[in-house]
C-alpha atoms as one frame of an Amber mdcrd trajectory, in Angstrom:
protein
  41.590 -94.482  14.335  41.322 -97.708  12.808  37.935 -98.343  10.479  37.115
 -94.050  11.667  36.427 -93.448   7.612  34.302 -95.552   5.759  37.166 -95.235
   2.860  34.835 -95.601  -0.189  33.875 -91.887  -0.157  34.059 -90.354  -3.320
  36.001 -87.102  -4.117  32.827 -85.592  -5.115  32.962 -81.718  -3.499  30.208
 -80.628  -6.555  31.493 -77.093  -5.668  34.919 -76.978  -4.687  36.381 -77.054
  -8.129  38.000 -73.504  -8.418  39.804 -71.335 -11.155  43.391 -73.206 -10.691
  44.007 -76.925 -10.595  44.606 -77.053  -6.712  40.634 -76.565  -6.576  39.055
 -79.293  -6.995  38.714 -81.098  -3.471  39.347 -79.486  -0.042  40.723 -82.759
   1.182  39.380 -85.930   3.299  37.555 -85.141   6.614  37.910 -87.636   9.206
  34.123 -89.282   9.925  32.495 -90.453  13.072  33.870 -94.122  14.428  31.560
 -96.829  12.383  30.341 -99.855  14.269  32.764-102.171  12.595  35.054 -99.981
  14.591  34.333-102.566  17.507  36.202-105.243  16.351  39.524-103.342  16.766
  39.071-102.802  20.372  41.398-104.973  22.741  39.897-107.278  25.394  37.548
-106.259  27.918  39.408-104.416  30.941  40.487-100.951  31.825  42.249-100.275
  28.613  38.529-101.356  26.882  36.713 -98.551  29.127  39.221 -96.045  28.157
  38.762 -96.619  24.761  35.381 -97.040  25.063  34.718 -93.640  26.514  36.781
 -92.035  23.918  34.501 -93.673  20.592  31.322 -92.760  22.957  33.120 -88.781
  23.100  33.550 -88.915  19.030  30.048 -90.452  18.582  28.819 -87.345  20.184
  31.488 -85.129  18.457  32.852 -84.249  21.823  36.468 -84.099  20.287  37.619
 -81.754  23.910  36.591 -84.280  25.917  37.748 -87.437  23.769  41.312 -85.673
  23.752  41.752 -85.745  27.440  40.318 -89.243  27.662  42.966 -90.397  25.210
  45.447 -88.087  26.288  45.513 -90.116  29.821  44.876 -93.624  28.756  48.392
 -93.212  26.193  50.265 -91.772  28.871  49.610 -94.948  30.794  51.558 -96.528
  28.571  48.937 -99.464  27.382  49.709-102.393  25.106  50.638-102.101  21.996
  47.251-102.669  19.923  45.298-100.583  22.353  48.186 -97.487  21.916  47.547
 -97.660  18.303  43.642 -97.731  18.379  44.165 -94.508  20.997  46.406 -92.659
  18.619  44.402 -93.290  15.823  41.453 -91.936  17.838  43.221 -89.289  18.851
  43.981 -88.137  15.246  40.791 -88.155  14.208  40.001 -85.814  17.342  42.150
 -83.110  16.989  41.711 -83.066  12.949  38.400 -82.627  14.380  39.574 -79.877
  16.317  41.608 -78.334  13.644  44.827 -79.094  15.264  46.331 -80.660  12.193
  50.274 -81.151  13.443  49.069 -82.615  16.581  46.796 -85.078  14.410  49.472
 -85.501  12.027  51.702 -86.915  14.712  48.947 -89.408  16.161  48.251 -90.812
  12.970  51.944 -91.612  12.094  52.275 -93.176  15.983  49.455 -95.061  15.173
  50.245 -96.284  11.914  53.811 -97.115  12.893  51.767-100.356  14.847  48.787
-100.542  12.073  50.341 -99.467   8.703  47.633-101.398   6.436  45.100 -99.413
   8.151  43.603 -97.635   5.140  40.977 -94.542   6.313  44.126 -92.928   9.042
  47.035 -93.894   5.962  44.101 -91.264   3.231  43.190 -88.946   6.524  47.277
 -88.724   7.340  48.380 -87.839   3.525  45.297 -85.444   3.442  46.419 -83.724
   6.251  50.061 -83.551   5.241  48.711 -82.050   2.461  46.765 -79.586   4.103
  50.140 -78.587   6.307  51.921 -77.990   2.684  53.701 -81.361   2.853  53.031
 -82.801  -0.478  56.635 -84.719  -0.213  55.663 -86.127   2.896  51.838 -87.236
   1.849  53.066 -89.341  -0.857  54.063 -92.800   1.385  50.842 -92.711   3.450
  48.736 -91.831   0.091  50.789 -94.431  -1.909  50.227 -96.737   0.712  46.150
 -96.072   0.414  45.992 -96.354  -2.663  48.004-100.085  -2.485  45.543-101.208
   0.028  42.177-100.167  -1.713  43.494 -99.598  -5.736  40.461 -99.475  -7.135
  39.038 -96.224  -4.710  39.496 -93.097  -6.048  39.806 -91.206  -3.533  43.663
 -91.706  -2.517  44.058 -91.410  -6.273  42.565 -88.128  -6.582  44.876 -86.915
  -3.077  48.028 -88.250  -4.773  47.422 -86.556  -8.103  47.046 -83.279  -5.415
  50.346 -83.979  -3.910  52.537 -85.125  -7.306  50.908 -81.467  -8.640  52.322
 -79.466  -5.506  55.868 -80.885  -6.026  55.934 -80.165 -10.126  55.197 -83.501
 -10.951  52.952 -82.608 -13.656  52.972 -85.945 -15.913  52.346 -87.766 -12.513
  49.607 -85.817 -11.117  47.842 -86.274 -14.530  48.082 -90.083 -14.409  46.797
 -89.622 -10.991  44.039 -87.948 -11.909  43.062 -90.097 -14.750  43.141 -93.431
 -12.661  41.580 -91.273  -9.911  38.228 -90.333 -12.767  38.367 -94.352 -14.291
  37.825 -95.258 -11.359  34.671 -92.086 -10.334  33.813 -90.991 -13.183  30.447
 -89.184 -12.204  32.645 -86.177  -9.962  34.731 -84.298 -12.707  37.061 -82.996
  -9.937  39.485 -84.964 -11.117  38.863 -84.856 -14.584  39.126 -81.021 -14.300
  42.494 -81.080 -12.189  43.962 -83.214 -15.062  42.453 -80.858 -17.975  43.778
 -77.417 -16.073  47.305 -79.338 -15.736  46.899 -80.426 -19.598  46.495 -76.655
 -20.515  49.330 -75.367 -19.050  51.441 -78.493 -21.100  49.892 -77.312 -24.438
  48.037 -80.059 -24.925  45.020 -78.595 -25.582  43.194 -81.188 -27.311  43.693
 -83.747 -24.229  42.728 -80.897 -22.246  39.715 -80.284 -24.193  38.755 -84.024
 -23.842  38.900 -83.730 -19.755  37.241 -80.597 -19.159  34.422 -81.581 -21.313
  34.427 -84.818 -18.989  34.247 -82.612 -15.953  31.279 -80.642 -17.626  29.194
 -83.176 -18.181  29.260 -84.041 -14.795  28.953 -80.244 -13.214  27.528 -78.191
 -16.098  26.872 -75.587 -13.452  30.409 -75.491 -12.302  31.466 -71.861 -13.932
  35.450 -72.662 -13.129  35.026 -75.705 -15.034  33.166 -73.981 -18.376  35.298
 -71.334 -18.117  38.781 -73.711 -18.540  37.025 -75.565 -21.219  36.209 -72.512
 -23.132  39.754 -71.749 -22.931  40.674 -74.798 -24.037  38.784 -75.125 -27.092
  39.791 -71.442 -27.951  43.471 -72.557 -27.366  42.479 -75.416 -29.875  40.861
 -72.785 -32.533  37.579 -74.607 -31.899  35.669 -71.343 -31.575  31.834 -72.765
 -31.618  32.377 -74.901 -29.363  34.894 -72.052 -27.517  31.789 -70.087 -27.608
  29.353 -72.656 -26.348  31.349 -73.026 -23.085  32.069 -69.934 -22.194  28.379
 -68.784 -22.771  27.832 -71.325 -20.349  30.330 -69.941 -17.847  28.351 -66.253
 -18.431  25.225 -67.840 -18.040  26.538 -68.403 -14.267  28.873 -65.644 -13.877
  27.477 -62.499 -15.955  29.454 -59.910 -13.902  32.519 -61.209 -15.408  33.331
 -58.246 -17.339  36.756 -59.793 -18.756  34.686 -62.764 -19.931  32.171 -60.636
 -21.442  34.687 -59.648 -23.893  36.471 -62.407 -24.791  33.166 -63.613 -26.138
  33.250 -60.719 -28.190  36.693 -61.238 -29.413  35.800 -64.898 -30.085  32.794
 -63.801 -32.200  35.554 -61.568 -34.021  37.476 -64.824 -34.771  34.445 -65.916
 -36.235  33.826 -63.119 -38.619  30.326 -62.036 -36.296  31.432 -58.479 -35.889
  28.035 -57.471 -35.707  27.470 -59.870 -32.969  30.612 -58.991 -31.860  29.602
 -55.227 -31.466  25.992 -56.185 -29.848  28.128 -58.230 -27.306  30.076 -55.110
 -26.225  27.332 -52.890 -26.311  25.205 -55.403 -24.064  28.461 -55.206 -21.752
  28.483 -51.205 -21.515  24.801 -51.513 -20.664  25.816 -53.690 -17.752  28.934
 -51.880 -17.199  28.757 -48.001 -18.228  32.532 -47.878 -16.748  33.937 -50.597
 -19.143  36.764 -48.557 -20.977  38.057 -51.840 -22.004  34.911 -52.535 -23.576
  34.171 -49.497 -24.787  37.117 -48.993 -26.501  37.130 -52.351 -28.218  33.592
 -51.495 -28.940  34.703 -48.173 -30.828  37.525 -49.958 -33.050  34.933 -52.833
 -34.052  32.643 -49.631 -34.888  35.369 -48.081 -36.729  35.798 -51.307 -39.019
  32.208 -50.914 -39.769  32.632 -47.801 -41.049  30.159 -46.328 -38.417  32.230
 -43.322 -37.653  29.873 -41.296 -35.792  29.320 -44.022 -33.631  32.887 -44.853
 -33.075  33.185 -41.055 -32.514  30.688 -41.004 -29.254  32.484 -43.866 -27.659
  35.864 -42.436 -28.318  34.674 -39.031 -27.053  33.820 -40.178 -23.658  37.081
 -42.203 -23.470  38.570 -39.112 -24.221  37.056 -37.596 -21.285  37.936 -40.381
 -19.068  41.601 -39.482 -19.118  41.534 -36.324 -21.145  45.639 -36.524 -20.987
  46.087 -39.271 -23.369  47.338 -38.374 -26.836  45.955 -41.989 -28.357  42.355
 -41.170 -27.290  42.090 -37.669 -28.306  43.449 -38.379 -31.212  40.722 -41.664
 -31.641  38.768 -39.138 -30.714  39.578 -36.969 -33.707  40.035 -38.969 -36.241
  36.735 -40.803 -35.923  35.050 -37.608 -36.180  37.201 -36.130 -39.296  36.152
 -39.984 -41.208  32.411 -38.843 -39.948  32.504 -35.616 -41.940  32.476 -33.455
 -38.740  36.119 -32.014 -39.705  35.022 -28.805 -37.288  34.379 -30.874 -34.385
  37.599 -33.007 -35.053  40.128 -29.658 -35.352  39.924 -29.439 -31.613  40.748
 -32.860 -30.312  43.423 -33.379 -32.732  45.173 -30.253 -31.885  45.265 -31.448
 -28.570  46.527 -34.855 -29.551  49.763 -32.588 -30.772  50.109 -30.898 -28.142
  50.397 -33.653 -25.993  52.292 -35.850 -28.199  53.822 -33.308 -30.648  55.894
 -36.129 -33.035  52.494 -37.800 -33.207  52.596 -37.883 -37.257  49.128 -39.003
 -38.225  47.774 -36.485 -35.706  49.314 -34.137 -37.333  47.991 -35.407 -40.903
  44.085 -35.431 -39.862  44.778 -32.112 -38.017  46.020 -30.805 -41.427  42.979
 -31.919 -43.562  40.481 -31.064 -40.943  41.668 -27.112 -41.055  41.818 -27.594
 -44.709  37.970 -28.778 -44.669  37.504 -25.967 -42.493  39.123 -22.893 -45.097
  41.904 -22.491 -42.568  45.028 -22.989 -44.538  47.635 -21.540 -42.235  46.981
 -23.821 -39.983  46.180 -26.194 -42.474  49.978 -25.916 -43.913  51.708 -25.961
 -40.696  49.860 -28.683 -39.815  50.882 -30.511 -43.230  54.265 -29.326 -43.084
  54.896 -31.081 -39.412  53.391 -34.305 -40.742  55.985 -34.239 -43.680  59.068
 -33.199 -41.548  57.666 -36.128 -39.031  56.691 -38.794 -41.639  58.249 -37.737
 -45.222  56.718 -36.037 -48.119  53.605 -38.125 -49.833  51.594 -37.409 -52.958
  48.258 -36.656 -50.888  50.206 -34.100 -48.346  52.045 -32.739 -51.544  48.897
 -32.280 -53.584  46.567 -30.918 -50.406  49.555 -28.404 -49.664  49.897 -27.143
 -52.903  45.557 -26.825 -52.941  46.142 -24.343 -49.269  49.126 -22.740 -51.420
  46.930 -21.806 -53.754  43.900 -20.711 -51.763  46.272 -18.113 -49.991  47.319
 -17.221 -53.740  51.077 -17.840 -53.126  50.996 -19.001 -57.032  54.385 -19.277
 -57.078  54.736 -21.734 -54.114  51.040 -23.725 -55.533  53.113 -24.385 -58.609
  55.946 -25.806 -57.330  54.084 -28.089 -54.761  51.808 -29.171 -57.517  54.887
 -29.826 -59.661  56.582 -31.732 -56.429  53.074 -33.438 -56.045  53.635 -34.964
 -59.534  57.322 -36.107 -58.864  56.300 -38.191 -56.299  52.637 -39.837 -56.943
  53.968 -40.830 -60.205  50.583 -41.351 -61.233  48.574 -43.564 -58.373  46.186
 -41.399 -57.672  44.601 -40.383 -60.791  41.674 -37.856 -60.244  44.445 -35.988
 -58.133  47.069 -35.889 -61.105  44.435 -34.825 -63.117  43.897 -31.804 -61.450
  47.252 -30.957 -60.427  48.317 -30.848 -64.206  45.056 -28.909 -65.206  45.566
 -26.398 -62.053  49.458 -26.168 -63.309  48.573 -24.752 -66.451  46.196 -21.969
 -65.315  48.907 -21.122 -62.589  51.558 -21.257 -65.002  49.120 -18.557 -67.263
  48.476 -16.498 -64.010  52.087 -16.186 -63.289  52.985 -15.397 -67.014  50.053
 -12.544 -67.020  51.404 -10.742 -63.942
């Protein structure tokens, strides 16, 4: 196939670039026979016919019918120029045809007689490439790339192949001479950043991908790994910036959705942060993900009752779950609704019964509620679970007392005293005050 691609073609596939580095360009198809092809043809004579018919065939992109032309004027055994210009012909047909071993073989026949021959040595690595060669594309890319250095396009195909063997520093070099050399396609530029990212060098990686975006700002794989890579580099504005561009083109992504919220969390914009979320749920009612980040943002807010809603119908979503009844329950007992939290908390225990914080805000909320049997078992769990502390002391002794076991009252209030030691001093107050009417109570009976 000699002169079959023009050979300055860029590798400029605007929307081939995909979410890995081996996006980027599908490869190099082989184009119709140019004029200059002419001057490769031998002299006039049967062998000139043959050939003749066959370029006429590809003009017309009769590849089937070009085949068997070539097919019968190689297996008359022609001269040597004229078998190479009819196996490089007859590459270029049946990569037309999607045959790519048969082209594979006709292009290194045809080279073996025409090596400098620089469109079949780019179309030949391409398609070794395509048949998961990558150790075999090298010579005939290398060899492109020697005879035309300063096109980019056997560039670009060796940084492919040095990337499917491992070679990671090499494909990058590749890459970069392949993006000197076009630097208005930022496939190239892209394949280097993605390879940069998974080296940890995020701030070379930033520098590429933000290359690559300038020239395909509507690219969303492209945003999306430069959003990553400034987050990597704890450039979160500018993290932000690109991966509101990649939402801009790809709002379904739900896991994108919120990692912008978690980036506005890195930037201390929980409110934004929350909005975010929120906007998500809207899209996406079925978001537990974002729902329950959502809840825990609302829960830093203090907006309990909130946080309580969102928990509730995660709760209901897999009503089985200890963690979210007890979300559940705990954002309604910091709400003030210590009636409504009772129930899911007493489920939480149930299903996870050495749950020990469950078994604290199940404790309080019966003691909000006046029911201090439960309230004390409750209490009494926690501290077998957790260990004795002045709160649980001093809110057991308060249910001791309500059920007028004085006795018992004073010696949790006395226990409660032992061990707060003081920190909490409107508790210690009482305790000591409540200690000396008990103390008078027991003395009188």
């Amino acid at each position: 196939m000699l002169a079959l691609v023009p050979a300055a073609g860029r590798p400029r596939h605007r929307g081939n670039m995909g979410a890995s580095a081996q996006a980027g360009h599908a490869g190099a198809q082989p184009r119709r026979p140019g004029a200059q092809a002419h001057q490769h043809l031998p002299q006039p004579g049967a062998h000139l016919d043959a050939l003749a018919q066959a370029q006429a065939a590809l003009g017309r992109n009769d590849f089937a019918a070009a085949v068997q032309t070539l097919r019968r004027f190689l297996a008359g055994h022609p001269p040597a120029p004229a078998r190479a210009q009819g196996q490089l012909f007859l590459g270029y047909a049946e990569a037309a045809l999607g045959h790519p071993h048969r082209a594979a073989a006709a292009y290194q026949a045809g080279l073996k007689a025409a090596p400098k021959h620089f469109a079949a040595q780019l179309n030949l690595g391409v398609l070794l490439l395509q048949l998961h060669q990558p150790a075999a594309a090298l010579a005939p890319l290398r060899a492109a790339a020697a005879l035309q250095p300063k096109n980019a396009k056997p560039w670009f195909e060796l940084g492919r192949a040095r990337q499917a063997l491992g070679q990671s520093a090499a494909a990058i070099a590749a890459y970069r001479q392949s993006a000197a050399l076009d630097p208005g396609s930022g496939a190239a530029a892209y394949n280097a950043g993605v390879l940069l990212l998974q080296a940890g060098d995020n701030a070379a990686a930033a520098r590429e991908l933000a290359a690559a975006a300038s020239q395909q700002p509507k690219n969303a794989p492209v945003q999306l790994a430069l959003a990553d890579a400034y987050a990597r580099a704890r450039q979160w504005p500018r993290a932000e910036a690109a991966l509101r561009a990649y939402l801009a083109l790809r709002p379904a992504d739900a896991a994108a959705q919120r990692r912008l919220a978690a980036m506005l969390v890195r930037q201390h914009h929980s409110a934004a942060a929350r909005r975010q979320l929120a906007a998500e749920l809207q899209r996406n009612p079925s978001d537990e993900t974002a729902r329950q980040e959502l809840a825990e943002l609302q829960m830093e807010a203090h907006q309990y009752a909130a946080a309580a809603d969102n928990f509730a119908q995660l709760a209901h979503a897999r009503p089985a779950s200890p963690r979210r009844q007890y979300q559940w329950g705990h954002a309604l007992l910091l709400a003030g609704q210590e009636a409504q939290a009772a129930p899911p908390l007493g489920v939480a225990v149930r299903l996870a019964p050495k749950m020990a914080p469950a078994w604290r805000d199940l404790g309080f909320a019966e003691y909000q509620t006046k029911q201090y049997p439960a309230a004390l078992d409750a209490l009494n769990r926690y501290a077998a679970l957790a260990g004795a502390s002045g709160p649980v002391e001093f809110l057991r002794a308060i249910c001791w007392d309500h059920l007028h076991h004085y006795h018992r009252a004073i010696q949790q209030y006395e226990a409660f005293l032992a061990a707060d030691h003081g920190r909490h001093y409107n508790e210690d107050f009482k305790a000591r005050h409540r200690l000396i009417t008990l103390r008078l109570i027991v003395q009188g009976h």
